[in-house]
Structure formats: C-alpha cells, structure tokens
N, CA, C and O atoms as a CHARMM CRD file, in Angstrom:
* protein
*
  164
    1    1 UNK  N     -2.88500   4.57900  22.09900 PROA 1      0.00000
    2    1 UNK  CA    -3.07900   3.21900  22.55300 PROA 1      0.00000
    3    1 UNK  C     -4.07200   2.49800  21.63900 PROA 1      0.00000
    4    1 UNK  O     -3.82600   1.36700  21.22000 PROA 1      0.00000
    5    2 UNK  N     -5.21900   3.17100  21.32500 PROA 2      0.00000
    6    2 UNK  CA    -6.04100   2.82700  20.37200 PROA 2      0.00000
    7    2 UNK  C     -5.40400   2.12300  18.82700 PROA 2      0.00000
    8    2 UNK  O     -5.76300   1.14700  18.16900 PROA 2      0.00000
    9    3 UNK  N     -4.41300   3.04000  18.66100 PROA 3      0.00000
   10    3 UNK  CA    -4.04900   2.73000  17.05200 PROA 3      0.00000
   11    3 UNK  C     -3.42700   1.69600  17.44800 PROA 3      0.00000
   12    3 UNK  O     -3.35900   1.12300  16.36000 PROA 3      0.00000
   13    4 UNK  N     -2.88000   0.95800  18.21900 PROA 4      0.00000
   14    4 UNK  CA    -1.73200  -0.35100  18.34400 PROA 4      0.00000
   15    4 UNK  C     -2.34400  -1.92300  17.97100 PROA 4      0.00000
   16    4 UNK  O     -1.90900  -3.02500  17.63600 PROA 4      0.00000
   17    5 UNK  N     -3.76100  -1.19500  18.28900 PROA 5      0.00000
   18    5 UNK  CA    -5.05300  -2.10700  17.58200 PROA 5      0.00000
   19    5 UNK  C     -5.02100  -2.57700  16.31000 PROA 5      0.00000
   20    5 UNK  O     -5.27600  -3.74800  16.02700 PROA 5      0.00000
   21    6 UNK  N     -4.70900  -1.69800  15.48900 PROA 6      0.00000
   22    6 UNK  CA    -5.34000  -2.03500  14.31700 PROA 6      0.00000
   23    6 UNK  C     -3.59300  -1.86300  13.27400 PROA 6      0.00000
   24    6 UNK  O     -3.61800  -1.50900  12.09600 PROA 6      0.00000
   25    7 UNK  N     -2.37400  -2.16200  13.95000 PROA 7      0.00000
   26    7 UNK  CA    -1.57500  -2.58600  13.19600 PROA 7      0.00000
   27    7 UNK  C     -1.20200  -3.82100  12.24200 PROA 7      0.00000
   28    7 UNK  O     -0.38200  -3.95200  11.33300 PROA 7      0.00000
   29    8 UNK  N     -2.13000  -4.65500  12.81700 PROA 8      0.00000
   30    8 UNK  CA    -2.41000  -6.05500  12.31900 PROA 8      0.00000
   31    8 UNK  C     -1.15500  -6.81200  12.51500 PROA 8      0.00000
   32    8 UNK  O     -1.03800  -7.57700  11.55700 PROA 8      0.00000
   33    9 UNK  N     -0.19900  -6.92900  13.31000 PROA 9      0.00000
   34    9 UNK  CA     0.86500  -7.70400  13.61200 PROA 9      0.00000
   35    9 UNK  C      0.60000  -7.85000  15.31100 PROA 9      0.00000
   36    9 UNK  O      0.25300  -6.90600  16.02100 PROA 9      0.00000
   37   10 UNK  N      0.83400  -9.18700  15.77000 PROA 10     0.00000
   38   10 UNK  CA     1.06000  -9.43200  17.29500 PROA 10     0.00000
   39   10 UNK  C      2.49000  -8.88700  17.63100 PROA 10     0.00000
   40   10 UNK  O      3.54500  -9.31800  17.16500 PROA 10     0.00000
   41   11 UNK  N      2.33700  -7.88500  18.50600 PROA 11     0.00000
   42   11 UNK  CA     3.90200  -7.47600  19.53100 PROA 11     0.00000
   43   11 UNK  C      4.43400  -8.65500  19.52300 PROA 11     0.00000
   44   11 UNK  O      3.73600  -9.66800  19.48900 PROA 11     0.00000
   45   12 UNK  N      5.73000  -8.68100  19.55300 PROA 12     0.00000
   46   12 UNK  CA     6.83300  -9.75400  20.42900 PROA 12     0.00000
   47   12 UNK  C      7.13300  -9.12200  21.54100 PROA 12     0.00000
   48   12 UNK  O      7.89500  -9.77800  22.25100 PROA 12     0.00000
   49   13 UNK  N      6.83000  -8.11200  21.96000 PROA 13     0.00000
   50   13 UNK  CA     7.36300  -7.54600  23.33600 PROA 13     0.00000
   51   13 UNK  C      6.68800  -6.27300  23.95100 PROA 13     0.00000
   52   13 UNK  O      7.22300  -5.32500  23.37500 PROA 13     0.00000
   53   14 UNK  N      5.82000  -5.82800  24.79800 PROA 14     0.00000
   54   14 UNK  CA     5.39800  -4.50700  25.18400 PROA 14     0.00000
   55   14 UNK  C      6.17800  -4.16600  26.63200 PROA 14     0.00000
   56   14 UNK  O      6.61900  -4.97600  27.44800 PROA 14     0.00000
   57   15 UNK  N      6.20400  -2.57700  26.68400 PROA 15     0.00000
   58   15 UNK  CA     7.09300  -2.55600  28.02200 PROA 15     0.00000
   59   15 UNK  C      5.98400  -1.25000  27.68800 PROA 15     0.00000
   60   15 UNK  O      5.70500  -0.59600  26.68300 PROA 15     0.00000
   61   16 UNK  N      5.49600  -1.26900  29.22500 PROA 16     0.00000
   62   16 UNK  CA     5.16800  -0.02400  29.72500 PROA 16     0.00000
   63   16 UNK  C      5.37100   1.33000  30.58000 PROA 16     0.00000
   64   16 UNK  O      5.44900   1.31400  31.80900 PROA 16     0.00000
   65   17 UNK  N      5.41500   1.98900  30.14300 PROA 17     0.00000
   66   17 UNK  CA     6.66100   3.48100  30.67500 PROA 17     0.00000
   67   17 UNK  C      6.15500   4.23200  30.65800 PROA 17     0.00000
   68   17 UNK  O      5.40700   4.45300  29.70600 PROA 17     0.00000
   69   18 UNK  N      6.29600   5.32800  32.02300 PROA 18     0.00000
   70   18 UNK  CA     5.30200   6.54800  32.75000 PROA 18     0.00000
   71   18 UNK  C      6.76400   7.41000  32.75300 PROA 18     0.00000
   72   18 UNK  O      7.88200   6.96800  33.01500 PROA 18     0.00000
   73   19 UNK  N      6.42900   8.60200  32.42600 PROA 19     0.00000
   74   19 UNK  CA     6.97900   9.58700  32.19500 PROA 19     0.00000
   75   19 UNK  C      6.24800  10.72600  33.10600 PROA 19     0.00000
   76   19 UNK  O      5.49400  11.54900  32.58600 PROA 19     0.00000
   77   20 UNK  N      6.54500  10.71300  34.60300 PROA 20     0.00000
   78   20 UNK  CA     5.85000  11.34500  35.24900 PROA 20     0.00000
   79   20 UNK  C      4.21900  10.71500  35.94700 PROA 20     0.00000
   80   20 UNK  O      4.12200   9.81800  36.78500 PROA 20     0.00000
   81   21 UNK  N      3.32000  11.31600  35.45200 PROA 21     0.00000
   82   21 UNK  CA     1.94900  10.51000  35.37600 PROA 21     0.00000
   83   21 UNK  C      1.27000  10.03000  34.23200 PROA 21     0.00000
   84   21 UNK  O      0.22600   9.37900  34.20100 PROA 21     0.00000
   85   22 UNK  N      2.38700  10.65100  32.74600 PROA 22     0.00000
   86   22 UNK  CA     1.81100   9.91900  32.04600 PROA 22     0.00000
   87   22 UNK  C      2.06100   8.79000  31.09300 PROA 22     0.00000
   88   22 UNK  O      3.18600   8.59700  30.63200 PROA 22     0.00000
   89   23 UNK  N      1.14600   8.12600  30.82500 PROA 23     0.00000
   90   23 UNK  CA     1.57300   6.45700  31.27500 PROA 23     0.00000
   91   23 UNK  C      1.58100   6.50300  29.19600 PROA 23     0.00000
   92   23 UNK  O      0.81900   7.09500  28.43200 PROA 23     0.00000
   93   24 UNK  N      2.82400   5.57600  28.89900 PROA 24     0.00000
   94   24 UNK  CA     3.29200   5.00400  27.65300 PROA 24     0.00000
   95   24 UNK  C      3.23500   3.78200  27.71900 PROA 24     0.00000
   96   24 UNK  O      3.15100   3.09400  28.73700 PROA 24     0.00000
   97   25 UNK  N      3.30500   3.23600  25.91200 PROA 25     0.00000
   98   25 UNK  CA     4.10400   2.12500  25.92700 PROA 25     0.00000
   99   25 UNK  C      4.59700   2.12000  24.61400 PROA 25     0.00000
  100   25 UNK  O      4.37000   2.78900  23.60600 PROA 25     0.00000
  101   26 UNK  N      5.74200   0.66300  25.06100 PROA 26     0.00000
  102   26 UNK  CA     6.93900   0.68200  24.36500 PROA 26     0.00000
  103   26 UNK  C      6.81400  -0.36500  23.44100 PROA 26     0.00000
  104   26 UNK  O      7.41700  -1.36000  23.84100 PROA 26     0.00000
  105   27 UNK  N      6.00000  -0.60000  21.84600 PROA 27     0.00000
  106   27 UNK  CA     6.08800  -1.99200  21.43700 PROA 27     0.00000
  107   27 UNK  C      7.19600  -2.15000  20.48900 PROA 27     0.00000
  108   27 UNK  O      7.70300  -1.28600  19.77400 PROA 27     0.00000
  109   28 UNK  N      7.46600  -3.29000  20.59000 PROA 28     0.00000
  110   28 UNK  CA     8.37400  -4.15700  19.50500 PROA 28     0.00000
  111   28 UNK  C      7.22600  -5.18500  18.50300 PROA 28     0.00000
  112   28 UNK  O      6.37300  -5.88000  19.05500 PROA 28     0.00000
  113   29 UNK  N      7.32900  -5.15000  17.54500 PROA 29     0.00000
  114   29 UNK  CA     6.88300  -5.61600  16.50100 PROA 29     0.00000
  115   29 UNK  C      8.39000  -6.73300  15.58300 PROA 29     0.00000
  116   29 UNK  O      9.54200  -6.32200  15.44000 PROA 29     0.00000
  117   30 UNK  N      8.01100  -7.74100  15.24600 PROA 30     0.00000
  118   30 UNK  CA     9.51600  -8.46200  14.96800 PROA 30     0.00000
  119   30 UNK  C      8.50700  -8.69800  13.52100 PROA 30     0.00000
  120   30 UNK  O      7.36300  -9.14600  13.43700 PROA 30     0.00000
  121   31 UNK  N      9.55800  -8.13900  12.33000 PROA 31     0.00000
  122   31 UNK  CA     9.20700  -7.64300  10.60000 PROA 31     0.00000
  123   31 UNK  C      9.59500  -9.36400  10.39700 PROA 31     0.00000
  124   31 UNK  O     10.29200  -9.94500  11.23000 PROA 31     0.00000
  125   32 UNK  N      9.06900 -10.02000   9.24400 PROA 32     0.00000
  126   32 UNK  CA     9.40600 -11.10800   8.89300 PROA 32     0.00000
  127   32 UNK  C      8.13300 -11.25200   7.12000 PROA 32     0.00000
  128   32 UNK  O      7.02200 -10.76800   6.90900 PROA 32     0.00000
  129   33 UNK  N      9.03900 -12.12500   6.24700 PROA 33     0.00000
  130   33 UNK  CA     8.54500 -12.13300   5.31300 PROA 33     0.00000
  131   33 UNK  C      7.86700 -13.15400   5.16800 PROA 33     0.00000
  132   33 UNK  O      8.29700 -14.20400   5.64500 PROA 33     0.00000
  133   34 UNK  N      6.42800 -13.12500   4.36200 PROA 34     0.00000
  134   34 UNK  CA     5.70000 -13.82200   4.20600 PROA 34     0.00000
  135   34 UNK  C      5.39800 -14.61700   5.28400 PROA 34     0.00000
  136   34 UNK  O      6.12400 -14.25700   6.21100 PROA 34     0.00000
  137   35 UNK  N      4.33500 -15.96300   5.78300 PROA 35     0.00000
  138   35 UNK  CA     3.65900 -16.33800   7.03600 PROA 35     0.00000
  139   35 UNK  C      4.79900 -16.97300   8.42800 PROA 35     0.00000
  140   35 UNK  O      5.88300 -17.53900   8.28800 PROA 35     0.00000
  141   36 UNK  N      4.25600 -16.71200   9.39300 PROA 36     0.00000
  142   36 UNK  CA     5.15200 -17.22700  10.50100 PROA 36     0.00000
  143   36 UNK  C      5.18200 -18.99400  10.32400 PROA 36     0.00000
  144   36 UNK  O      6.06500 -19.83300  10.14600 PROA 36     0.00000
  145   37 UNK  N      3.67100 -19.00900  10.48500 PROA 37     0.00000
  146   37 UNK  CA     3.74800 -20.29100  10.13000 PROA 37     0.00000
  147   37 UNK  C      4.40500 -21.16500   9.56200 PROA 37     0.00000
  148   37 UNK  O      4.92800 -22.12000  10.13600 PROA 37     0.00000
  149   38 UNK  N      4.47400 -20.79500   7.67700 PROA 38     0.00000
  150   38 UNK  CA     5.05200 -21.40900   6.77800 PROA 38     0.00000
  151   38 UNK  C      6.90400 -21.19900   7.36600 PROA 38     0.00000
  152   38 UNK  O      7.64600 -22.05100   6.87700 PROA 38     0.00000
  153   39 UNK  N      7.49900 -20.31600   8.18500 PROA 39     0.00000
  154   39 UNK  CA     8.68800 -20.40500   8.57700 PROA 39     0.00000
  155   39 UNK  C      9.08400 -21.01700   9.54200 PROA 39     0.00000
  156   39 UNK  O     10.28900 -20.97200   9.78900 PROA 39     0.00000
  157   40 UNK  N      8.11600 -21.85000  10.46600 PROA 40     0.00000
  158   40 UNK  CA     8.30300 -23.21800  11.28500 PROA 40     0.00000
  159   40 UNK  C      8.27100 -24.09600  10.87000 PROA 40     0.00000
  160   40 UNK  O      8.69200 -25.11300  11.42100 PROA 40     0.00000
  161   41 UNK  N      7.60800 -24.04300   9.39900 PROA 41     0.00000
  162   41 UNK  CA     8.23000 -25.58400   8.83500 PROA 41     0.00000
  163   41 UNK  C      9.21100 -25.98400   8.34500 PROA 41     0.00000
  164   41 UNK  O      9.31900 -27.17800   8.06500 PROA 41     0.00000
C-alpha cells in the first residue's frame, strides 16, 4: 500500500478487494504521453 505512493501518477480508478481478511487493492493507472494538461488543449 505504501509503494502506490510514490508511483508518481494519479489512479483513474481504485477498487478495493478482501480476499478473506486480507484486505487489497486494485489500481488502474491510465499511460498517456507527455502532459495531461497540454492534451486538453
């Protein structure tokens, strides 16, 4: 959970999932080239 920190991209999506008692999660990361920004303009 710690390392999801320091991927340096914001999730587009987390889902969280227990496998019994112990507790996961599920991220999506959406890959894109060069700034988000500059691709809304």
């Amino acid at each position: 959970m710690e390392a999801l920190k320091h991927v340096g991209l914001r999730p587009s999506r987390r889902i969280r999932l227990y496998n019994g008692k112990l507790e996961s999660k599920l991220v999506r990361y959406d890959m894109y080239e060069g700034s988000k920004k500059a691709k809304k303009q």
